[in-house]
C-alpha positions in Angstrom: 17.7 -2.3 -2.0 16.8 1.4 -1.2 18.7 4.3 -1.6 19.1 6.6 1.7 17.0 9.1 -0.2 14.2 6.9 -0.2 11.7 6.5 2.5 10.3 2.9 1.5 11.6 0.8 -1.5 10.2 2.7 -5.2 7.5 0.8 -6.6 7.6 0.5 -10.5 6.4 -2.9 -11.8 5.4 -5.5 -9.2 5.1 -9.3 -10.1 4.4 -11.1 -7.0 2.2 -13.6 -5.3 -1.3 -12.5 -5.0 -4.5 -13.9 -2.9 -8.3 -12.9 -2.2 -8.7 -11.8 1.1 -13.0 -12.5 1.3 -14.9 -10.1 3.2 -16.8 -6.7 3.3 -16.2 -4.4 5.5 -12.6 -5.5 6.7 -11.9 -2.6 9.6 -8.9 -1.2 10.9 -9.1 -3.6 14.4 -9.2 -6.2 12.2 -5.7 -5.8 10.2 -4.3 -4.8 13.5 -6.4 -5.7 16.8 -5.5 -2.4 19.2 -3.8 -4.3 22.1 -0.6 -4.4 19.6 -0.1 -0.7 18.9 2.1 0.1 21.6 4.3 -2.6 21.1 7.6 -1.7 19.5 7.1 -1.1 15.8 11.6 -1.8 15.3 10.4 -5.0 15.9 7.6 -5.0 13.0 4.3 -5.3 13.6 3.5 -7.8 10.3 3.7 -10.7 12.7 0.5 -8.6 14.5 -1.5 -8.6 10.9 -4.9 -10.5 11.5 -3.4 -11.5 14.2 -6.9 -12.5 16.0 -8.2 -14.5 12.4 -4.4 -15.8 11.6 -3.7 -17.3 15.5 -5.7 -19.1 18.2 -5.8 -18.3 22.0 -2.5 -20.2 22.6 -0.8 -18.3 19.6 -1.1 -21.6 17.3 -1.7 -21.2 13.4 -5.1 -21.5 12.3 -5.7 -22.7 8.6 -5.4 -18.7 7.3 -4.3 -17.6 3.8 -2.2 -15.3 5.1 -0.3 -18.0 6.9 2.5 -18.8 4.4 6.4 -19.4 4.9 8.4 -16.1 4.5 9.3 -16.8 1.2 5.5 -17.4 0.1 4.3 -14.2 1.3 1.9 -13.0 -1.3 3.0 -9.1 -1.7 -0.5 -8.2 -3.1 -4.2 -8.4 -2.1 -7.6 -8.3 -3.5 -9.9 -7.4 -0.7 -13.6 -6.5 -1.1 -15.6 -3.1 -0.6 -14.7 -0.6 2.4 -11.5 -2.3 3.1 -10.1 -0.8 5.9 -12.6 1.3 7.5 -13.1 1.9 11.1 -10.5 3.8 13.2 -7.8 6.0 12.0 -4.9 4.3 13.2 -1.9 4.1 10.9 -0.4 0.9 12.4 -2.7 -1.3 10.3 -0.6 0.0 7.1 2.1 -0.6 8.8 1.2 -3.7 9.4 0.9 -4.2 6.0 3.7 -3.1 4.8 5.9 -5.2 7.3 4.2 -8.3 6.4 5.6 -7.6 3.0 2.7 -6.2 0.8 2.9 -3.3 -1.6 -0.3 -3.1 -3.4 -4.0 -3.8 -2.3 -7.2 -3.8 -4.4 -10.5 -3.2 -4.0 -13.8 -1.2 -4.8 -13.7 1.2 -1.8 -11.4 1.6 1.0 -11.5 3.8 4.1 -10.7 7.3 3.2 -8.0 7.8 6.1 -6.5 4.2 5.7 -6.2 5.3 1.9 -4.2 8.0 2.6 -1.9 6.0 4.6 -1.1 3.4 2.3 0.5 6.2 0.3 2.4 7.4 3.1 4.0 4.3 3.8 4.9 2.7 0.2 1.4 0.5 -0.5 -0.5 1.4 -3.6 -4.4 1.5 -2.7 -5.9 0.5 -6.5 -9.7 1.4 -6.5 -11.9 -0.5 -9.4 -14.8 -0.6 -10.8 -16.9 -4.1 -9.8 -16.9 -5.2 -12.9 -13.3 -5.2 -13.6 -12.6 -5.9 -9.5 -14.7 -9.2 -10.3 -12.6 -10.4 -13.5 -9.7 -10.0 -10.9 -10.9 -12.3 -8.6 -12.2 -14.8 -11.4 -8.3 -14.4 -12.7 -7.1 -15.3 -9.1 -9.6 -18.5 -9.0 -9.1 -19.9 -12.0 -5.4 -19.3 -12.0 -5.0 -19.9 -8.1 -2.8 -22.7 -6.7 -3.2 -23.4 -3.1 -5.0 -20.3 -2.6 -2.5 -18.1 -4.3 -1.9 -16.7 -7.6 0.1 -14.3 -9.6 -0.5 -10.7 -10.9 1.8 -7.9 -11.7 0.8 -4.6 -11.0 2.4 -2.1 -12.9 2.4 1.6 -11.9 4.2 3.3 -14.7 1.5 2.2 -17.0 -1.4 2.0 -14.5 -2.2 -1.4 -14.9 -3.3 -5.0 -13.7 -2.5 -7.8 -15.7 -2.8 -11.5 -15.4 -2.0 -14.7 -17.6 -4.7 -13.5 -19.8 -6.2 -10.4 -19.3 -5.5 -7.3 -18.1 -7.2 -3.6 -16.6 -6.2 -0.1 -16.2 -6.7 1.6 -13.1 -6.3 5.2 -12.4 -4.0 6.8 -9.3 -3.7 10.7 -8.4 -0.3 12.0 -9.8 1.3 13.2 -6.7 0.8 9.9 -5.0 1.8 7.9 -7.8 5.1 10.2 -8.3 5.5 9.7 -4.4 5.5 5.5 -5.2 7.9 5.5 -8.1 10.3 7.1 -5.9 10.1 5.9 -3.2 9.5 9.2 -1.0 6.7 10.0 1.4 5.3 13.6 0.5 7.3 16.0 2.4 10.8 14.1 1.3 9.0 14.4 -2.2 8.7 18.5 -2.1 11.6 18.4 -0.8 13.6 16.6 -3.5 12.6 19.8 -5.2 14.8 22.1 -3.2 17.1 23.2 -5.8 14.3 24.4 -8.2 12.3 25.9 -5.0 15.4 27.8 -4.2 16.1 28.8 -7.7 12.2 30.2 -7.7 12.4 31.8 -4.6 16.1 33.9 -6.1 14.3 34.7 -9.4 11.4 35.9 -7.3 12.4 38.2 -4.9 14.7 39.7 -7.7 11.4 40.2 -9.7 9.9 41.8 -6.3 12.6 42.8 -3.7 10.4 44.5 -1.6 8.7 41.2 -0.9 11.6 40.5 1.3 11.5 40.8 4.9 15.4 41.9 6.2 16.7 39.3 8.8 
């Protein structure tokens, strides 16, 4: 459960259910189709992801590998290159993340939907293709109706499977922001006491730097 300091729940070492989600070029419209964005997001909008590819006209199930009982959800995805391109909008992390996933890999992603996974506690993991095609070949061979198992482990930076495993690599702040739990500005300011112990020294080292109230 998460503190009330955290934004989102830390992410450290992740074993969950994993799947291949097959296709290039995966946009934004797709995670989330646009019609759902101004629908309440209290509500959660993970019963909107894929909505269009998960559901038919009448809102029936289609045969969808994202279609799984609550407690089948898989919590990770291997996508393939430029997942997540297209529009800017935010609400297809969010999407994600109410659905229940915390980490998604790939080649490339959209720049702007990269950004946002940070922001709201999902770990983008770019690879190489070579080591992005022995994780798909760990998911088939290892796969059970459609789903596997990986753990993804963020302390060490790494992917591992039954048998194998590869390192990937993450930008500092962000990773820092993902063991905490804590979107960027609640991370700076979880620095407060040393930012006001810097600011004191300082202005003692230069007190004509302050400005008189």
């Amino acid at each position: 459960m998460k503190s009330q300091s955290t934004i989102f729940e830390p992410l450290s070492v992740l074993t969950a259910r994993a799947i291949a989600l097959r296709g290039p070029n995966i946009d934004t419209d797709q995670i989330i189709p646009a019609r759902f964005l101004k629908k309440d997001r209290a509500l959660g909008y993970g019963q909107y992801l894929f909505y269009d590819a998960r559901f038919d006209e009448q809102g029936e199930l289609k045969n969808h590998v994202l279609n799984q009982p609550d407690d089948k959800r898989p919590e990770i995805l291997v996508v393939e290159e430029n997942f997540g391109c297209g529009s800017s909008r935010e609400g297809a992390v969010y999407a994600l993340a109410d659905y229940g996933v915390r980490a998604v890999i790939g080649t490339t992603f959209g720049d702007i939907f990269h950004n946002n996974c940070f922001k709201n506690g999902v770990l983008p993991i770019r690879l190489s293709a070579q080591d992005h095609a022995r994780v798909m070949d760990a998911l088939a061979t290892q796969s059970t109706d459609g789903v596997s198992e990986l753990t993804v482990d963020l302390e060490s930076c790494e992917v591992r499977w039954a048998n194998g495993q590869i390192s990937f690599e993450v930008d500092a702040f962000w990773r820092e922001c993902l063991l905490k739990g804590l979107d960027e500005l609640s991370l700076t300011l979880s620095y407060q006491p040393q930012i006001d112990a810097f600011e004191t020294q300082y202005h003692k080292s230069f007190p004509w730097l302050k400005t008189p109230i």
